[in-house]
TIRO-2110 file (N, C-alpha, C; in Angstrom, 1 decimal):
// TIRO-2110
14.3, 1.4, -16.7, N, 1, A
14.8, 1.6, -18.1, CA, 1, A
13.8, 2.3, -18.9, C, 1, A
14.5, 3.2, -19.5, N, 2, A
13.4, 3.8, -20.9, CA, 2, A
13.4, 3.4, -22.0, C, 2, A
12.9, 3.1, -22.7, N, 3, A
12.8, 2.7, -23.6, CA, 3, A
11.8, 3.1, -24.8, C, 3, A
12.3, 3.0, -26.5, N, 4, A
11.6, 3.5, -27.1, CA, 4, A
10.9, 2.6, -28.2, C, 4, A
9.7, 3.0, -29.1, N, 5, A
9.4, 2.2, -30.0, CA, 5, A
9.1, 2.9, -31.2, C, 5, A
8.1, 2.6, -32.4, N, 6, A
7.6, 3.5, -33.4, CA, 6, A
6.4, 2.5, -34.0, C, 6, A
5.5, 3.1, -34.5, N, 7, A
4.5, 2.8, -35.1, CA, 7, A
4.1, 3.6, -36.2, C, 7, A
3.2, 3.3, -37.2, N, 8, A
2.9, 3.9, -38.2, CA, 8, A
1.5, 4.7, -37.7, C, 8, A
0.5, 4.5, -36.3, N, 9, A
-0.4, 4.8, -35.8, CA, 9, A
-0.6, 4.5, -34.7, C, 9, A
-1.2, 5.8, -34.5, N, 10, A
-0.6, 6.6, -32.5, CA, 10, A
-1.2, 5.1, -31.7, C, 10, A
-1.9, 4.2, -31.9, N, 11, A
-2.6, 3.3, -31.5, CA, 11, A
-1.7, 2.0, -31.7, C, 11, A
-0.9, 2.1, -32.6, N, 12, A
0.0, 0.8, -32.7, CA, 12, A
0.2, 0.0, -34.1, C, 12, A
0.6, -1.1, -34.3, N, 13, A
1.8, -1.7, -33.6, CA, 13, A
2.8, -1.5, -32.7, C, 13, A
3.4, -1.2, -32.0, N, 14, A
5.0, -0.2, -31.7, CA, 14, A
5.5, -1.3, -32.1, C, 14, A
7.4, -0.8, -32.7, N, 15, A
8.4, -2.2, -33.3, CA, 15, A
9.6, -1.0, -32.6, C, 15, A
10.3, -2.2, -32.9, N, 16, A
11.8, -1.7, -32.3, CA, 16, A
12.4, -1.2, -33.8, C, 16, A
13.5, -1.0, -34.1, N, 17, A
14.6, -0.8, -35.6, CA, 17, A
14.5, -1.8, -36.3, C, 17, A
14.5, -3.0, -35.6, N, 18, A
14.6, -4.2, -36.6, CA, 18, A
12.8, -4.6, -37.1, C, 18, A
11.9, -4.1, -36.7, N, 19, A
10.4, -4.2, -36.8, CA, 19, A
10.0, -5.5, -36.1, C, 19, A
10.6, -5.7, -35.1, N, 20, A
9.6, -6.4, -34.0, CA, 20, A
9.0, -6.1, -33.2, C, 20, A
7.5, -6.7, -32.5, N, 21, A
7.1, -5.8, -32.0, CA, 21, A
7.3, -5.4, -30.5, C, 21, A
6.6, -4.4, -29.7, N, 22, A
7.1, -3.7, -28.5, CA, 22, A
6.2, -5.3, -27.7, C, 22, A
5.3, -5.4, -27.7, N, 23, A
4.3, -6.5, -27.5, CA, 23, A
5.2, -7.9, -26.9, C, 23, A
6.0, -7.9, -27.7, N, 24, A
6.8, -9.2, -27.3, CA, 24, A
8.0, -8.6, -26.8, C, 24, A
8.6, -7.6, -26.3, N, 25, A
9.3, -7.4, -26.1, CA, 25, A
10.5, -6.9, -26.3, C, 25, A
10.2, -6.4, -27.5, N, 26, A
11.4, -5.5, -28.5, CA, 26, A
11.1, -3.7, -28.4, C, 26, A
12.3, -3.5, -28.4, N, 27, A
12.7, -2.4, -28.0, CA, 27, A
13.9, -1.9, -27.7, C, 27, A
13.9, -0.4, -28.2, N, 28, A
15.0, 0.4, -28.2, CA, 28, A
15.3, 1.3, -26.4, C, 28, A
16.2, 0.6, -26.0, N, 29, A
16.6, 1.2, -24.9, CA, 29, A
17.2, 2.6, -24.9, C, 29, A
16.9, 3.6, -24.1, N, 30, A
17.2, 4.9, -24.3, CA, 30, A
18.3, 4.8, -23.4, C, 30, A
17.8, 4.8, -22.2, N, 31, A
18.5, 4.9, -20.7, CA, 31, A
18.0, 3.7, -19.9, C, 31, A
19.2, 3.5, -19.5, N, 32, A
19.4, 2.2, -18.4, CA, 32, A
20.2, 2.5, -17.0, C, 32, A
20.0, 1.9, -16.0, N, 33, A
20.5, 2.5, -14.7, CA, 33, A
21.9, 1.8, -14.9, C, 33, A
22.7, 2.6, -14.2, N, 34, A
24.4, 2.2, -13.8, CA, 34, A
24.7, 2.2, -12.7, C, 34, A
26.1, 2.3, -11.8, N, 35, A
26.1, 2.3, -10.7, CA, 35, A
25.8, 3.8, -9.6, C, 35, A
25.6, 4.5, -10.2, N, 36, A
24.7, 5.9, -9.2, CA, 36, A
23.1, 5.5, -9.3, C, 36, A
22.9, 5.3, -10.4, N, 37, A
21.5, 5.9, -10.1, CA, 37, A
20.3, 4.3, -10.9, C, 37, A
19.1, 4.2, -9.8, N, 38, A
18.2, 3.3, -10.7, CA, 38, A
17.2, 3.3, -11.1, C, 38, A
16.1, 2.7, -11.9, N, 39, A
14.7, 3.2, -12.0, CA, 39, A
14.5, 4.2, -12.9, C, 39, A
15.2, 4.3, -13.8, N, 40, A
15.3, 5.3, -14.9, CA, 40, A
14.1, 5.2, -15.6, C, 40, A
13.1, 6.2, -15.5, N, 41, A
11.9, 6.2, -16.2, CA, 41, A
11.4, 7.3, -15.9, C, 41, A
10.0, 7.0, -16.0, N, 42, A
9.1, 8.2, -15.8, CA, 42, A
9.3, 9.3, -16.7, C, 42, A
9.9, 9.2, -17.6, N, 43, A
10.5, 10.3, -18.2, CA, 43, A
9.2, 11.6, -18.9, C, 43, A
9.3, 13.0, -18.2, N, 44, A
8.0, 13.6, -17.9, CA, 44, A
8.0, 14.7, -19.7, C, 44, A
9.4, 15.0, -20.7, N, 45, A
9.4, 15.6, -22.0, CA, 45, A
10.8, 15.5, -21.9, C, 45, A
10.7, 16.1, -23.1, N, 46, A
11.7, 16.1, -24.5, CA, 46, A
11.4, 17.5, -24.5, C, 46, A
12.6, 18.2, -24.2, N, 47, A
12.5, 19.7, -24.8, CA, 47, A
13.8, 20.2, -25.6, C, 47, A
13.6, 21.4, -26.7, N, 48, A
14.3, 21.4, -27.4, CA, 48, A
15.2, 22.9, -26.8, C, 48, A
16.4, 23.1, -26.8, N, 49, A
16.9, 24.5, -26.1, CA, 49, A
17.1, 25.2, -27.8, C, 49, A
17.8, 26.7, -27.2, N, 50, A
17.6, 27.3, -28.2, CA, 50, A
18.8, 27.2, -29.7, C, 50, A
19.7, 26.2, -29.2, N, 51, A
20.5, 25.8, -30.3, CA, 51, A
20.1, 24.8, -31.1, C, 51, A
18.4, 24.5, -30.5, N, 52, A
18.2, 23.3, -31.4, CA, 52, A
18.3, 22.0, -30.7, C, 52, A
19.0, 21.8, -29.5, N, 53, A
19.3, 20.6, -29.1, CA, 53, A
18.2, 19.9, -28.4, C, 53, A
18.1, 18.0, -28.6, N, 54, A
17.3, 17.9, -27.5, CA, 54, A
17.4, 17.2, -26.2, C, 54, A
16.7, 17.7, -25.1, N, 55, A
17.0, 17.0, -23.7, CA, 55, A
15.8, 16.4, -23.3, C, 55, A
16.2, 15.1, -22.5, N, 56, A
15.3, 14.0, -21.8, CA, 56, A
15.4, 14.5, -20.6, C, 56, A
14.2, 15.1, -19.8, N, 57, A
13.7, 15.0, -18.4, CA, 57, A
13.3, 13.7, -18.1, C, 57, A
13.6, 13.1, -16.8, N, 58, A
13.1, 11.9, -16.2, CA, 58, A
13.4, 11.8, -14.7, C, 58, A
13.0, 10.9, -14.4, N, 59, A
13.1, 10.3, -12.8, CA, 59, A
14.3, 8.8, -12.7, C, 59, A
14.8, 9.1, -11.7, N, 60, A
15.7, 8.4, -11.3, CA, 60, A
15.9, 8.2, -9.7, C, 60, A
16.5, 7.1, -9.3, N, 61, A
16.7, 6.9, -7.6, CA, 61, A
18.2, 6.7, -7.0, C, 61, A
18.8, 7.5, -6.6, N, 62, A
19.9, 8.3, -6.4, CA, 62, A
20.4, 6.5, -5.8, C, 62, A
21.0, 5.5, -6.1, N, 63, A
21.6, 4.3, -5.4, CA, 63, A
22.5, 4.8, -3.7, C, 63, A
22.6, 6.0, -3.2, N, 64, A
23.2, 6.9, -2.5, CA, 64, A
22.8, 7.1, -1.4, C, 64, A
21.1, 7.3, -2.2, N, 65, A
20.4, 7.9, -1.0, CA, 65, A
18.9, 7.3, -1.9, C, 65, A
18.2, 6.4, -1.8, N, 66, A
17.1, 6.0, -2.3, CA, 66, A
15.9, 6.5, -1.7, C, 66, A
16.4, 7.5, -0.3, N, 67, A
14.8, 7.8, -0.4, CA, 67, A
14.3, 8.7, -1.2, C, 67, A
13.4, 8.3, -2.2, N, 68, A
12.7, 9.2, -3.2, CA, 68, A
13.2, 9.0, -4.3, C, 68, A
13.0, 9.9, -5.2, N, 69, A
13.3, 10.2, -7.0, CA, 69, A
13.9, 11.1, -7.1, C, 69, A
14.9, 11.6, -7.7, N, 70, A
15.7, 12.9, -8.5, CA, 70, A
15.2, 13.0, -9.9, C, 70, A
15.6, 14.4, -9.8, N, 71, A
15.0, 14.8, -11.7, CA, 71, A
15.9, 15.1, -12.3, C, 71, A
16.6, 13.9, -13.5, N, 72, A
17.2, 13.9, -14.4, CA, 72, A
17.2, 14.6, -15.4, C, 72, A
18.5, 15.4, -16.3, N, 73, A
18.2, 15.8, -17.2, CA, 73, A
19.6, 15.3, -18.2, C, 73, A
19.4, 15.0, -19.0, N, 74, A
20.2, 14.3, -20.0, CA, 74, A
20.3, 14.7, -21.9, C, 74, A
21.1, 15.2, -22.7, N, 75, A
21.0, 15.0, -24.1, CA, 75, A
20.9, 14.4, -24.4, C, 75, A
19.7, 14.2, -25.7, N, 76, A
19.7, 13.6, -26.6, CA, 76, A
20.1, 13.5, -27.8, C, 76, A
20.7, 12.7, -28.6, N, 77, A
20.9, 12.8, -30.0, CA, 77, A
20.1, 11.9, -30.8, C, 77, A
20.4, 12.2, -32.3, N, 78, A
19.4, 11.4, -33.3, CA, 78, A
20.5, 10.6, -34.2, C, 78, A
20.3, 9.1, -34.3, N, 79, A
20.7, 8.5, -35.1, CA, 79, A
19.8, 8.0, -35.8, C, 79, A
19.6, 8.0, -37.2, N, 80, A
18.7, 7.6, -38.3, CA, 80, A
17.4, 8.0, -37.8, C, 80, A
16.8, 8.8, -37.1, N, 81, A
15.7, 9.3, -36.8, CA, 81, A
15.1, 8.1, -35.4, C, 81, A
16.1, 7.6, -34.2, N, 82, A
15.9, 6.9, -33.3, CA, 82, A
16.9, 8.1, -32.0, C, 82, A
16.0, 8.1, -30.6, N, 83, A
16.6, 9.0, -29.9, CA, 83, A
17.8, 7.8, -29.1, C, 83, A
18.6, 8.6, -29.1, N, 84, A
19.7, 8.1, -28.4, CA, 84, A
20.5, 9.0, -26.6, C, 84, A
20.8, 8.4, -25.7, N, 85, A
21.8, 9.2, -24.9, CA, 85, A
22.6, 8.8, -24.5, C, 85, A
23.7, 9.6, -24.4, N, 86, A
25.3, 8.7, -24.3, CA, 86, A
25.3, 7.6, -23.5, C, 86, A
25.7, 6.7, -23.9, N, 87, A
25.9, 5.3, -22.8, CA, 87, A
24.8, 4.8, -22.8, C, 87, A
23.4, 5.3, -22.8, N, 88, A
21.9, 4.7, -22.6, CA, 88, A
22.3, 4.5, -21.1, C, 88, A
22.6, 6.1, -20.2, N, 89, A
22.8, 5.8, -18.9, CA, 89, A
22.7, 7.1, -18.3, C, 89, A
22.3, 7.2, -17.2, N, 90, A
22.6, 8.7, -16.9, CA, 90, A
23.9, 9.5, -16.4, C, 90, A
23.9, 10.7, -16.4, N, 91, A
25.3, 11.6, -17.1, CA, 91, A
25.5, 12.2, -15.4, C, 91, A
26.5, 12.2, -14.8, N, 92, A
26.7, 12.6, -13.5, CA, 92, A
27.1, 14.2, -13.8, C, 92, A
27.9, 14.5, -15.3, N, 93, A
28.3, 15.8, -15.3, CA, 93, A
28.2, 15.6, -16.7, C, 93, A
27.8, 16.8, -17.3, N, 94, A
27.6, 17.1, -18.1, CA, 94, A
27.0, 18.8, -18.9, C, 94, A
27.1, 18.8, -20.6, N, 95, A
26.7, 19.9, -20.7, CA, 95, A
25.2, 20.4, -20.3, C, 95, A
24.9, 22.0, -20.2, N, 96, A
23.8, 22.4, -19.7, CA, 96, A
22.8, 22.8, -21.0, C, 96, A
21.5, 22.7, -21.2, N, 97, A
21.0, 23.7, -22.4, CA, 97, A
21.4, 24.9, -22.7, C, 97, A
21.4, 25.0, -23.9, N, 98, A
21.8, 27.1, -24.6, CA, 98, A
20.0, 27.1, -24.0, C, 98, A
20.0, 28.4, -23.0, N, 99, A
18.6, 29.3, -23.0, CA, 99, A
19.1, 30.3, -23.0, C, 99, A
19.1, 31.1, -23.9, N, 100, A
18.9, 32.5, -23.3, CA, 100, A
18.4, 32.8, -22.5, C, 100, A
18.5, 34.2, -21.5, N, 101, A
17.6, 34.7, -20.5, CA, 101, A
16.4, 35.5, -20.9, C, 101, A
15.6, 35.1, -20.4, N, 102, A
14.3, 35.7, -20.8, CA, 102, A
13.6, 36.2, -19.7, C, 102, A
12.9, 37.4, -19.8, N, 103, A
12.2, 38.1, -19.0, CA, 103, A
11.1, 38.1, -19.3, C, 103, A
10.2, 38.0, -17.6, N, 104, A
8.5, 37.9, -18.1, CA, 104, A
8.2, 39.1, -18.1, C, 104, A
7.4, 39.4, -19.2, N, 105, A
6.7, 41.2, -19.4, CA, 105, A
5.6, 41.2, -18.1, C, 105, A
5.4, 42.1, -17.9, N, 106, A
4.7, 42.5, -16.6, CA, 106, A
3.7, 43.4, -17.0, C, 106, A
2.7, 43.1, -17.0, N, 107, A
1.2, 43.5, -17.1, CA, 107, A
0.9, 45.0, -16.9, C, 107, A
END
């Protein structure tokens, strides 16, 4: 499971929405495993595409085929400044990021 918290300093307290703390066990769950996939974590950034939107990269273990990790990619949204992703689960099909195509200049 991933899960989130917030603090007022990068060192701490962390609290969940209701201000309890991460310490005892409070917390905002982002993503939780379903019946495909388990171990939802590891989650490696947050990247923004060029519409603005943001996506969660992470790790997951395919219930299918467990040997190993797969690399999740999932939308994010924001409610009241807290990240959210549909279901707090991972998305078997889903939209892709707006990138443009970009070309690397060549030296």
């Amino acid at each position: 499971t991933t899960v989130v918290g917030r603090s007022k300093y990068l060192m701490g307290p962390y609290t969940d929405r209701a201000g309890r703390p991460m310490a005892d066990n409070h917390h905002e769950v982002v993503i939780h495993g379903n019946h495909d996939f388990a171990g939802t974590g590891h989650n490696a950034e947050l990247v923004t595409d060029d519409k603005g939107q943001t996506w969660i990269l992470y790790h997951a273990v395919s219930r299918a085929n467990p040997d190993g990790r797969v690399l999740m990619l999932d939308r994010v949204t924001w409610r009241k400044g807290w990240p959210e992703v549909r279901g707090a689960e991972p998305s078997r099909l889903a939209e892709r990021p707006a990138w443009k195509h970009r070309t690397r200049k060549q030296d």
